[in-house]
Backbone bond lengths (Angstrom), bond angles and torsions (degrees), N, CA, C in turn:
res aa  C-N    CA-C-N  psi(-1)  N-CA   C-N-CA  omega(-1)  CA-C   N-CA-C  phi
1 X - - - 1.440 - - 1.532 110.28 -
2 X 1.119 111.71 -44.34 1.693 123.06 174.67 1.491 117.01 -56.16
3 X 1.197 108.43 -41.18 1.986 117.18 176.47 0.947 103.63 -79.93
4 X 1.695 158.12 -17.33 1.222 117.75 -173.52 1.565 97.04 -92.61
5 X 1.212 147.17 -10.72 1.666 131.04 -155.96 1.969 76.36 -106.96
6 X 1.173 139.14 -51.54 1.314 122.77 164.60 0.900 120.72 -32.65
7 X 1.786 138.84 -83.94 0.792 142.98 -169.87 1.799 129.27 -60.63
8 X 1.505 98.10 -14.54 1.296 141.71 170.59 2.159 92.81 55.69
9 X 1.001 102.90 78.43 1.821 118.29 -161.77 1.636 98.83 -151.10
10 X 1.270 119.13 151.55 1.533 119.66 145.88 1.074 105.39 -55.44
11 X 1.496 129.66 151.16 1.369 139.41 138.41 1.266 121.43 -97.40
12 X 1.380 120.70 141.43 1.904 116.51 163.93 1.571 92.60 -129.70
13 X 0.932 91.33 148.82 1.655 124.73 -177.16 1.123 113.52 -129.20
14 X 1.296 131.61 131.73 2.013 143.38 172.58 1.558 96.18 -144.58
15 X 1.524 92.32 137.08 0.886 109.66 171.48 2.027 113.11 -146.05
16 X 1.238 120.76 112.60 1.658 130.21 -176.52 1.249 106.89 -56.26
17 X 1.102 117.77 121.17 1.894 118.12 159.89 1.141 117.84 -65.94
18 X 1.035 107.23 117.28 2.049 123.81 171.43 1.875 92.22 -52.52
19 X 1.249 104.40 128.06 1.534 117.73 -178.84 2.098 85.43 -128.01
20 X 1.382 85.21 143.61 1.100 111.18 -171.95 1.416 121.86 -69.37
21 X 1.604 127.63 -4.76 1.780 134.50 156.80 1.754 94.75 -62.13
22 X 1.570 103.11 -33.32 1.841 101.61 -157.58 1.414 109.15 -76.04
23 X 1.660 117.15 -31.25 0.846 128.88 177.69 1.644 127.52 -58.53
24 X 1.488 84.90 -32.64 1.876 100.54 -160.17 1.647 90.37 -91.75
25 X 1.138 127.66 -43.77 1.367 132.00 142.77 1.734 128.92 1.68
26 X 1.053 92.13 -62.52 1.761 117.49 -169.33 1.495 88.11 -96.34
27 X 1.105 131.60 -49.46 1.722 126.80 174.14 1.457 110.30 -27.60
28 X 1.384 95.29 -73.03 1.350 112.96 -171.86 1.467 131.71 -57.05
29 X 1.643 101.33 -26.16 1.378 109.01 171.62 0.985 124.31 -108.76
30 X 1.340 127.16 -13.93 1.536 133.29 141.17 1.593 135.36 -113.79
31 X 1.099 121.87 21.13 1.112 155.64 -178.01 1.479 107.48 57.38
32 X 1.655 108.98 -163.38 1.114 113.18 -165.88 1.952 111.67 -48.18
33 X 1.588 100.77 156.00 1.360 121.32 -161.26 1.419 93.27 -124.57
34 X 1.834 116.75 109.10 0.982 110.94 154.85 1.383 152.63 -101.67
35 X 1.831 82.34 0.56 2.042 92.46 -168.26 1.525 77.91 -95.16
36 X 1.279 142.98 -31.57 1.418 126.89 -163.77 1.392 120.01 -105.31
37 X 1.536 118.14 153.97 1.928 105.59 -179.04 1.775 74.89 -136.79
38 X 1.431 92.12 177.51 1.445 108.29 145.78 1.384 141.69 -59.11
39 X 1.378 131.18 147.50 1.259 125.17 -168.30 1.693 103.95 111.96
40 X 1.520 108.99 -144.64 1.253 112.26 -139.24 1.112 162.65 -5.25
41 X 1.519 136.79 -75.16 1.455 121.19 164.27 1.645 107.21 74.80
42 X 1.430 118.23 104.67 1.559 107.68 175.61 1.456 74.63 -126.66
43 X 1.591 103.95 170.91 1.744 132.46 166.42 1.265 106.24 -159.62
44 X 1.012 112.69 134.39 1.965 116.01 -174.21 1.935 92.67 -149.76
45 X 1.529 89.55 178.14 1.966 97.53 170.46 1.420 84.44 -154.26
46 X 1.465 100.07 146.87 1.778 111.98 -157.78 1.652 88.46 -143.76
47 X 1.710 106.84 130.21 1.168 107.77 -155.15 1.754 80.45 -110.76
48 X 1.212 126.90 156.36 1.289 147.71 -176.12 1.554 109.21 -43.45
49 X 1.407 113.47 -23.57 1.635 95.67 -154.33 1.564 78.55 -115.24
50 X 1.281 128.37 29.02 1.186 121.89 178.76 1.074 146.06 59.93
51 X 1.786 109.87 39.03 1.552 140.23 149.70 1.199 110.98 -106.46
52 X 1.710 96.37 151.98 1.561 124.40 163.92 1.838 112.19 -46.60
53 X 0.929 121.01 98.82 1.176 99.08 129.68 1.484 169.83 -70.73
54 X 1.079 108.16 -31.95 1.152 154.22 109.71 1.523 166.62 24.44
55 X 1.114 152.44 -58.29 1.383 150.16 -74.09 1.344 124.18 41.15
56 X 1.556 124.95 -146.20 1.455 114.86 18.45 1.293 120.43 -61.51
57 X 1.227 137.64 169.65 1.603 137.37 166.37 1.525 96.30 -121.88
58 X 1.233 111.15 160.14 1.614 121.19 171.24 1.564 115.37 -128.22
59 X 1.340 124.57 -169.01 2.129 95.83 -145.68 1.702 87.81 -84.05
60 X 1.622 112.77 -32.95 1.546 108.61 168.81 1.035 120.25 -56.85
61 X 1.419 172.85 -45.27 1.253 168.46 110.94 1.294 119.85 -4.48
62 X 1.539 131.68 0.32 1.403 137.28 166.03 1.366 118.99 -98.07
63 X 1.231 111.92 112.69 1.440 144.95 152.11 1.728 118.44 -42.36
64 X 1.648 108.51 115.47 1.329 102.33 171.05 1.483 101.25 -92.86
């Protein structure tokens, strides 16, 4: 939200939701995960003068 009226540009942003096979995944091979859980995932498009275009969306609200 901060870079596009700086940079004075659209921004798009994606971001994947940690799903919980991925999680248990990374558990296992590096053990427990504490800065990360399952869930989130945002994606938005941020227009220069500092509106949504966009979303935001969150990883529940994303459409394959």
């Amino acid at each position: 939200m901060a870079h596009a009226p700086t940079a004075q540009a659209c921004v798009s942003s994606a971001g994947s939701p940690v799903g919980e096979p991925c999680l248990q995944g990374w558990e296992s091979a590096l053990g427990p995960q504490m800065r990360i859980a399952a869930g989130g995932g945002r994606s938005a498009g941020v227009h220069p003068f500092d509106q949504y275009l966009a979303g935001p969306h969150t990883g529940a609200d994303e459409r394959e």
